[in-house]
C-alpha positions, -999 to 999 in steps of 0.1 A, spaced: 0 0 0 30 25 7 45 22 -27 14 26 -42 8 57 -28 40 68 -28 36 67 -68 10 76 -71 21 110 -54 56 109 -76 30 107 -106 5 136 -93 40 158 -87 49 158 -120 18 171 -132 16 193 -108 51 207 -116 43 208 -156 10 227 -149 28 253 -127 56 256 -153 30 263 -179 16 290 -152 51 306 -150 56 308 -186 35 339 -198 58 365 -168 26 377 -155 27 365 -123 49 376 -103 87 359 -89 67 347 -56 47 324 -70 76 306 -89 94 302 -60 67 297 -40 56 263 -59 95 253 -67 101 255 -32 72 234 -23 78 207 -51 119 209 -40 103 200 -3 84 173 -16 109 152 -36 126 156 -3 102 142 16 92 113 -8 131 101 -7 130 104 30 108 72 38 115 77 74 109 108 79 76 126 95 92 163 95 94 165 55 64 152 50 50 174 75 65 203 56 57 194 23 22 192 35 19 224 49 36 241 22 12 223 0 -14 241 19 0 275 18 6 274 -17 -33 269 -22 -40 301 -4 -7 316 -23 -22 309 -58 -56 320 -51 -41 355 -42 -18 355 -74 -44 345 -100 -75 369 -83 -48 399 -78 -26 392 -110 -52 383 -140 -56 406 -165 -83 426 -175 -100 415 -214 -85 438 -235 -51 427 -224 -60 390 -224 -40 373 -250 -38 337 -261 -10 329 -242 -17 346 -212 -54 326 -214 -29 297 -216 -7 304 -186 -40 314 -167 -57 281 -177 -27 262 -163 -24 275 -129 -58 274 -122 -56 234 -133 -27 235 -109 -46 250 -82 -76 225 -88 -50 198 -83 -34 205 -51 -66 196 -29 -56 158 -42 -19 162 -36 -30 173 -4 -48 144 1 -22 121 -10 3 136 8 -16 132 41 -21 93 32 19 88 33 18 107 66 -7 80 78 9 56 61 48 66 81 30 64 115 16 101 118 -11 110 144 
């Protein structure tokens, strides 16, 4: 059951770092929420090679959850009014909202393995 879900968290990872780097690729949000997400997907390969250890995991979850309320400030403050909306920034937009849809299951994941290592 723990490699399972360990995959399937690798596998949910990946598209969650794709969709952000499509988020990042129009410039329109700003350098926080790059580093924001890379930060949070650095912690999390961390804590998926760390088998033994409750502390990563801890703190990829809760950066997990900070970069929810993170990117719902970026896209609500950040997205552009219509007559500046181009394809590509439609795009970028699309992707990190996908990216924020997906983190309530990452979330969810994540706090499996922390069951799963012998977390409260």
């Amino acid at each position: 059951i723990q490699t399972n879900c360990c995959r399937l968290t690798v596998n949910v990872g990946w598209i969650f770092f794709v969709l952000f780097g499509r988020g990042c690729m129009n410039y329109m949000f700003p350098a926080s929420y790059a580093w924001g997400n890379f930060s949070v997907l650095a912690v999390g390969i961390w804590a998926i090679v760390q088998r033994d250890s409750l502390d990563a995991i801890m703190m990829f979850l809760t950066g997990l959850l900070l970069t929810v309320l993170t990117d719902i400030i970026h896209i609500s403050v950040f997205y552009p009014s219509n007559k500046y909306l181009t394809d590509t920034k439609r795009f970028s937009i699309g992707m990190a909202i996908f990216s924020l849809l997906l983190k309530p299951v990452s979330c969810y994941l994540v706090y499996r393995m922390y069951r799963e290592r012998g977390g409260e």
